[in-house]
C-alpha positions as CSV (number, residue, x, y, z in Angstrom):
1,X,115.2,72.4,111.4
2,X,115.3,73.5,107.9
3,X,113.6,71.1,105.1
4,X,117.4,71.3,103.8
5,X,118.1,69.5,107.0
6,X,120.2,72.5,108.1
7,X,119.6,74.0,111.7
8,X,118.4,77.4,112.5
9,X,116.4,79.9,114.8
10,X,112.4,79.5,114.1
11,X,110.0,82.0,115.2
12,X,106.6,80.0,116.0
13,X,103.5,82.2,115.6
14,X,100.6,79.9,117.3
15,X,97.2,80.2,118.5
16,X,95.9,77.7,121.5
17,X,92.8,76.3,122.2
18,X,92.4,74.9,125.6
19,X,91.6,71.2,126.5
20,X,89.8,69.3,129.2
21,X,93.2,68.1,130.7
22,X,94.5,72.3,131.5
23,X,97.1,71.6,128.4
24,X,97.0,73.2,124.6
25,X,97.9,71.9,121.6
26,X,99.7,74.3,119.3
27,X,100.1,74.3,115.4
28,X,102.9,76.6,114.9
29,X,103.3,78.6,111.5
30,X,106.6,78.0,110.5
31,X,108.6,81.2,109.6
32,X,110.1,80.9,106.3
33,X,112.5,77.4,106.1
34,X,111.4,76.2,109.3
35,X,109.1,72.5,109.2
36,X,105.5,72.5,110.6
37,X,104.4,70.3,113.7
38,X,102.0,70.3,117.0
39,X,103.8,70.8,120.0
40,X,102.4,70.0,122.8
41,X,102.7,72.9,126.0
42,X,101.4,73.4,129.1
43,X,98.8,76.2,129.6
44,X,101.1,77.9,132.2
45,X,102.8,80.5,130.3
46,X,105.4,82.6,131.5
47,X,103.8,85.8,133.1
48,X,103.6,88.6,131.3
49,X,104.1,86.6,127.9
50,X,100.7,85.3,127.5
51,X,99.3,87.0,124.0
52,X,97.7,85.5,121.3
53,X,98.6,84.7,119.2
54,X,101.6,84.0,120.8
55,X,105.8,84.1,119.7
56,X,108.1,81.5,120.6
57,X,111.4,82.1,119.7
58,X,113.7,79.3,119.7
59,X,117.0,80.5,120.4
60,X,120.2,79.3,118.0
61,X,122.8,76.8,118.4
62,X,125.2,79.6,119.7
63,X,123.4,81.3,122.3
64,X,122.1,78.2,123.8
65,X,126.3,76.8,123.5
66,X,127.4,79.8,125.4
67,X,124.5,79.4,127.8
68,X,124.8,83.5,129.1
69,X,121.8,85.1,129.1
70,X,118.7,84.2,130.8
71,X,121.6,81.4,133.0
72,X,120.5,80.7,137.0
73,X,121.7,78.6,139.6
74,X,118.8,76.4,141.7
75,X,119.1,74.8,145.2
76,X,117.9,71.5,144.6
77,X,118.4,70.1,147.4
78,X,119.5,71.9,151.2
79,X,118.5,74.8,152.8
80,X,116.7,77.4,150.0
81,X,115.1,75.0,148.6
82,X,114.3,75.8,145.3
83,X,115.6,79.6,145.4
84,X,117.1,80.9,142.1
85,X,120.4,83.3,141.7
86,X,119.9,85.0,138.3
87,X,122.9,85.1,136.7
88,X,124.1,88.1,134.3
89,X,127.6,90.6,134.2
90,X,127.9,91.1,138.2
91,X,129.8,88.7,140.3
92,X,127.7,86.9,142.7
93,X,129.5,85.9,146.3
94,X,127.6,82.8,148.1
95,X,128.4,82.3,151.5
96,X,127.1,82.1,155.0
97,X,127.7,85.9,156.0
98,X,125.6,88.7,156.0
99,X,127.6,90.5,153.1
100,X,127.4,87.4,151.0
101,X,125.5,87.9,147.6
102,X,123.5,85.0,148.0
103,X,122.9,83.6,151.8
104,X,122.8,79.7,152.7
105,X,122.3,79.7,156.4
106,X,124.3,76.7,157.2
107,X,127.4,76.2,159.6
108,X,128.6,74.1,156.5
109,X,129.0,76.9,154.6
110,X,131.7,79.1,154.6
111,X,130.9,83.0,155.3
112,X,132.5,83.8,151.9
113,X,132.2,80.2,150.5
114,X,132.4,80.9,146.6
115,X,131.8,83.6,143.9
116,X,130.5,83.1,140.5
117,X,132.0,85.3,137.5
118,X,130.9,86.7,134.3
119,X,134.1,86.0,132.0
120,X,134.3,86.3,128.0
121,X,131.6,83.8,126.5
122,X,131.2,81.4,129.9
123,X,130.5,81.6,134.2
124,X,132.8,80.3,136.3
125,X,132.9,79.2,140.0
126,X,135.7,79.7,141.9
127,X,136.0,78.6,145.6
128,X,136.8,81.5,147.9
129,X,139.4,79.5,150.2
130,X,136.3,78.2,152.2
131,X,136.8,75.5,154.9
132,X,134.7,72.7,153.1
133,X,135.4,73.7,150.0
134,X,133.1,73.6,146.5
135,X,132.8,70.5,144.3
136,X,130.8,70.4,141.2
137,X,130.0,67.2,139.9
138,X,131.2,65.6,143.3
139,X,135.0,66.8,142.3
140,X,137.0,69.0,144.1
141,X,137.5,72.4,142.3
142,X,139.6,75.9,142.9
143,X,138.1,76.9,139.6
144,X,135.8,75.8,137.6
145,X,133.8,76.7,134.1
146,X,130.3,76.2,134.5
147,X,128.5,73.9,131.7
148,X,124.6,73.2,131.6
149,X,123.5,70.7,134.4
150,X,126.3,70.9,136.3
151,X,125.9,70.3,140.3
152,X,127.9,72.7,142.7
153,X,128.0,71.3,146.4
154,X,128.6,74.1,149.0
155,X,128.2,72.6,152.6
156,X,125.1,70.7,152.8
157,X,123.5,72.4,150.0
158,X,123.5,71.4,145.9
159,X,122.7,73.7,143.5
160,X,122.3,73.0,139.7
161,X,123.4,75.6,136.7
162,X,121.1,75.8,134.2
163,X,122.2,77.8,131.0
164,X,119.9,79.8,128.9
165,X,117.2,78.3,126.7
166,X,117.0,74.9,129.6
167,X,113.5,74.2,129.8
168,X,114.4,72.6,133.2
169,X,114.5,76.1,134.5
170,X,110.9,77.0,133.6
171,X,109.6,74.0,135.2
172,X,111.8,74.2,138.3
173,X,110.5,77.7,138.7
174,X,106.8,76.6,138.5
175,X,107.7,74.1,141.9
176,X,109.6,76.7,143.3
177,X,106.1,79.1,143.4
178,X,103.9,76.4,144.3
179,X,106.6,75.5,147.2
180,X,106.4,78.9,148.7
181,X,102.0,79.7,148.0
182,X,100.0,79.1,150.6
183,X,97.1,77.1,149.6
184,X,94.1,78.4,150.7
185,X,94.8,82.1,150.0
186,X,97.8,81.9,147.4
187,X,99.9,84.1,149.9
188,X,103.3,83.4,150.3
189,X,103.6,80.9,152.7
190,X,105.9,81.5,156.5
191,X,108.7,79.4,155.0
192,X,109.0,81.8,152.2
193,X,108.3,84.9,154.6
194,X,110.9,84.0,156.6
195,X,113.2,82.9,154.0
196,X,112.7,86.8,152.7
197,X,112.9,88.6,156.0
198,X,116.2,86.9,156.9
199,X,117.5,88.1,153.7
200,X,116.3,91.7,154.2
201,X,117.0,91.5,157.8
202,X,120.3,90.3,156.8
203,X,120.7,93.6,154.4
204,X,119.5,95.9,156.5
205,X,122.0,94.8,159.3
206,X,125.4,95.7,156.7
207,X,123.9,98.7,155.3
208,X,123.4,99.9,159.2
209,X,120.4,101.8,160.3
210,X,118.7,100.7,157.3
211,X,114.9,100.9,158.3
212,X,112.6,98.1,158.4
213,X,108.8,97.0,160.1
214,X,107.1,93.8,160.1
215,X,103.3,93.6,161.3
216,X,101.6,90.7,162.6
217,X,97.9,90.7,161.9
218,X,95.3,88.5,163.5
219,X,91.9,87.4,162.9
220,X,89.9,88.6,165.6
221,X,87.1,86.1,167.0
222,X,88.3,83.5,164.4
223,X,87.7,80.4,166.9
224,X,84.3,81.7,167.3
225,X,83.4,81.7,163.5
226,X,84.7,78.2,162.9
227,X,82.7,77.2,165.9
228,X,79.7,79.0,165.5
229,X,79.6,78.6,161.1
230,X,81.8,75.5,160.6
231,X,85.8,75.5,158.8
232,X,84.3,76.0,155.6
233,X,82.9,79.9,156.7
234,X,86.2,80.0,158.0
235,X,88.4,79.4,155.1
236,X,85.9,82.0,153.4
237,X,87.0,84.4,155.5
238,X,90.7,83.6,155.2
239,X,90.5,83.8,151.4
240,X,88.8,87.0,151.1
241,X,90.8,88.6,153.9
242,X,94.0,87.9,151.8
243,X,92.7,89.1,148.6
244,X,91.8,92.6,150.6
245,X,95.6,92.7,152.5
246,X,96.7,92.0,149.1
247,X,95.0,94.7,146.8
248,X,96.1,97.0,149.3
249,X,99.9,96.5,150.7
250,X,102.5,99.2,148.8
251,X,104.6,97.1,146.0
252,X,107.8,96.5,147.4
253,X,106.2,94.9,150.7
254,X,105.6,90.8,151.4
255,X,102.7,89.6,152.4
256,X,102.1,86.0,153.5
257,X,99.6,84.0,155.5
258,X,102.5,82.4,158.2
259,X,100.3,80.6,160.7
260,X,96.0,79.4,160.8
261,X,94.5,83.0,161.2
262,X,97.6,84.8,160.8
263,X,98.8,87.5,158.4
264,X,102.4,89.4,158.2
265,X,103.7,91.8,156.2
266,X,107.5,92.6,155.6
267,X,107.8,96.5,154.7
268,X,111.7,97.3,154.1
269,X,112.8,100.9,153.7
270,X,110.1,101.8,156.0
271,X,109.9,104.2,159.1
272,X,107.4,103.5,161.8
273,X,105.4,106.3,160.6
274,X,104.9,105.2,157.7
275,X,104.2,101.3,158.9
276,X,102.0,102.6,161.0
277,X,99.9,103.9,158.4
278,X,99.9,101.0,156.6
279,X,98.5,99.0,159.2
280,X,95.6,101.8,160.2
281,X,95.2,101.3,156.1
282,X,94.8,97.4,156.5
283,X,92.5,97.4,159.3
284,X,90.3,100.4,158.6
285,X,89.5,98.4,154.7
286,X,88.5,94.8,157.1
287,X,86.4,96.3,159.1
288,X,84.4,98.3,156.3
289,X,84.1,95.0,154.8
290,X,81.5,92.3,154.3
291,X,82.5,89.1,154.5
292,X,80.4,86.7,152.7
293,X,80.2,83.4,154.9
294,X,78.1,81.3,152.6
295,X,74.4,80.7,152.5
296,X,73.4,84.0,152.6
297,X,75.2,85.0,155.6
298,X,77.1,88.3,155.4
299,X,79.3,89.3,158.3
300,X,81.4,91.9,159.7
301,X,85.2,90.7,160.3
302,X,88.0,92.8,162.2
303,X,91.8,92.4,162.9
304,X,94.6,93.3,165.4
305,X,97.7,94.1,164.4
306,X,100.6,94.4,166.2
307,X,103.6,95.9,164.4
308,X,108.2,96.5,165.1
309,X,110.8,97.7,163.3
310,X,114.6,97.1,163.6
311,X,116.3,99.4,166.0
312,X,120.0,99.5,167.8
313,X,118.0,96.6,170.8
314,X,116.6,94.6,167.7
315,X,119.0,93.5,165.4
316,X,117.7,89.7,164.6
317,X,114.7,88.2,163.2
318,X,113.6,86.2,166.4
319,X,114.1,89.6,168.5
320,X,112.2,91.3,165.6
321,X,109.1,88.6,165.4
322,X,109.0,88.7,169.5
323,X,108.6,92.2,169.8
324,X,105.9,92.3,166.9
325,X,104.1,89.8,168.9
326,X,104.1,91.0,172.1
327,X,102.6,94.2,170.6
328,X,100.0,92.1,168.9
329,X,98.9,90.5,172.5
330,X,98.6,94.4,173.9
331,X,96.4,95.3,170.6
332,X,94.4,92.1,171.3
333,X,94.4,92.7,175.3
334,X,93.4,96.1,174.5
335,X,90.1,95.1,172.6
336,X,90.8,94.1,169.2
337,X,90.3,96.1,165.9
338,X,93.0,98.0,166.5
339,X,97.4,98.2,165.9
340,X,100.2,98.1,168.4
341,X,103.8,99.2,168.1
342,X,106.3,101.5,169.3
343,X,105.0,104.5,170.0
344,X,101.5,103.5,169.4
């Protein structure tokens, strides 16, 4: 607000010092026409943005009315739980099936349920003749122009549009990634992993013979640490077992900690070659490692791993986790600190 009393854009440049409580107060500099003030933020900037001092650009009455840029949908409530569709130019089909843009997994939903579509200064939803149809806002709709906080019900699943500039969004996005961290390692977490391998199962499947490998990895002994140490040795373990999968997985690749002592790693666009070395990659850096157990205690820590990839007998997740497994039980049957998989 201008001291005219006249709206406009304000670029805020502020410095923060941090407080007892994990927020920061900031005294923005106003840019030229803009009034001073404290506004109060949370610490948890948006990655990547974090400078100081820092910019915060409020954006103007017009691109926040049109709502475009930086829009998303957000499952609040259904299966996906908190998953975002990033909307932008490209039409965006939600349905059940495979070829559908975004997936809901729910006999509700239609296979081709609804599309969302960039036109002139606005997104619409339009319902793609679907057998439950699409409501927004609880009413029935063929076609529908898409304002800020609207709720669009497909099946059993609500999702709300959030235009550009909602500060909802940012904080919905902070629940969404502690939803799908693990706590102890701040790995994804299994529903998240397989929330992302049926989606790249899913794509894999309509691009046909698309290549694709998960590995299962294993803490060998792990009982026997707990037992022998206490849980506290063995969370150490855990943590510092994730941090070396992590600094050492390709980019492109999920990681998550889906079970007590057990890892998995999604590798898509990957031949069994190449996931094979991976794996040899993973388990060679454990087993070089120390592991530091507390009190002194210093400790030598190995895994199994047992690894599949898709192929014309697996084509589904639960065929594709099964025959990981079983490979994992012949690396561990074998004598542990080692990999299994096809070929292997």
């Amino acid at each position: 607000m201008r001291a005219d009393g006249n709206e406009a854009a304000c670029r805020l440049e502020f410095r923060a010092s941090a407080s007892l409580s994990g927020r920061a107060l900031f005294r923005p500099e106003p840019a030229p026409g803009c009034l001073a003030g404290s506004i109060p933020m949370s610490s948890g900037s948006r990655s990547g943005e974090q400078t100081d001092p820092c910019t915060l650009l409020l954006p103007d009455a017009a691109s926040q009315e049109s709502g475009r840029l930086g829009a998303c949908l957000v499952v609040i409530r259904g299966d996906r739980l908190g998953a975002r569709i990033e909307l932008d130019e490209s039409p965006v089909v939600i349905g059940r099936g495979s070829d559908a843009d975004f997936q809901i997994p729910s006999r509700s939903v239609s296979r081709s349920h609804c599309r969302i579509v960039s036109e002139a200064d606005a997104f619409w939803i339009e319902d793609l003749r679907s057998t439950n149809a699409t409501y927004v806002n609880e009413a029935r709709i063929e076609r529908h122009r898409l304002s800020d906080g609207d709720q669009v019900r497909i099946g059993k699943s609500v999702l709300k549009y959030l235009a550009a500039g909602n500060l909802e969004a940012g904080y919905l996005k902070e629940l969404r990634e502690h939803a799908v961290r693990d706590g102890l390692t701040d790995l994804y977490n299994r529903r998240h992993f397989m929330e992302v391998l049926d989606e790249a199962v899913a794509e894999a499947v309509r691009q046909r013979n698309a290549s694709l490998v998960i590995a299962i990895i294993d803490v060998d002994y792990f009982k026997e640490i707990n037992d022998r140490i206490g849980h506290l040795a063995g969370d150490a373990v855990l943590r510092q077992l994730a941090r070396i999968l992590a600094e050492r997985v390709r980019a492109g690749d999920t990681l998550a900690r889906i079970g007590g002592e057990e890892f998995a790693v999604l590798m898509p666009a990957t031949s069994l070659a190449a996931a094979r070395e991976v794996c040899e990659r993973l388990r060679k850096a454990v087993a070089e490692s120390r592991f530091d157990l507390g009190e002194g205690r210093l400790e030598t820590v190995t895994i199994s791993i047992g690894y599949a990839g898709l192929n014309a007998e697996l084509k589904t997740v639960s065929e594709l986790l099964k025959q990981a497994d079983a490979y994992l039980y012949e690396a561990k049957s074998a004598g542990r600190d080692r990999l299994m998989g096809p070929g292997a």
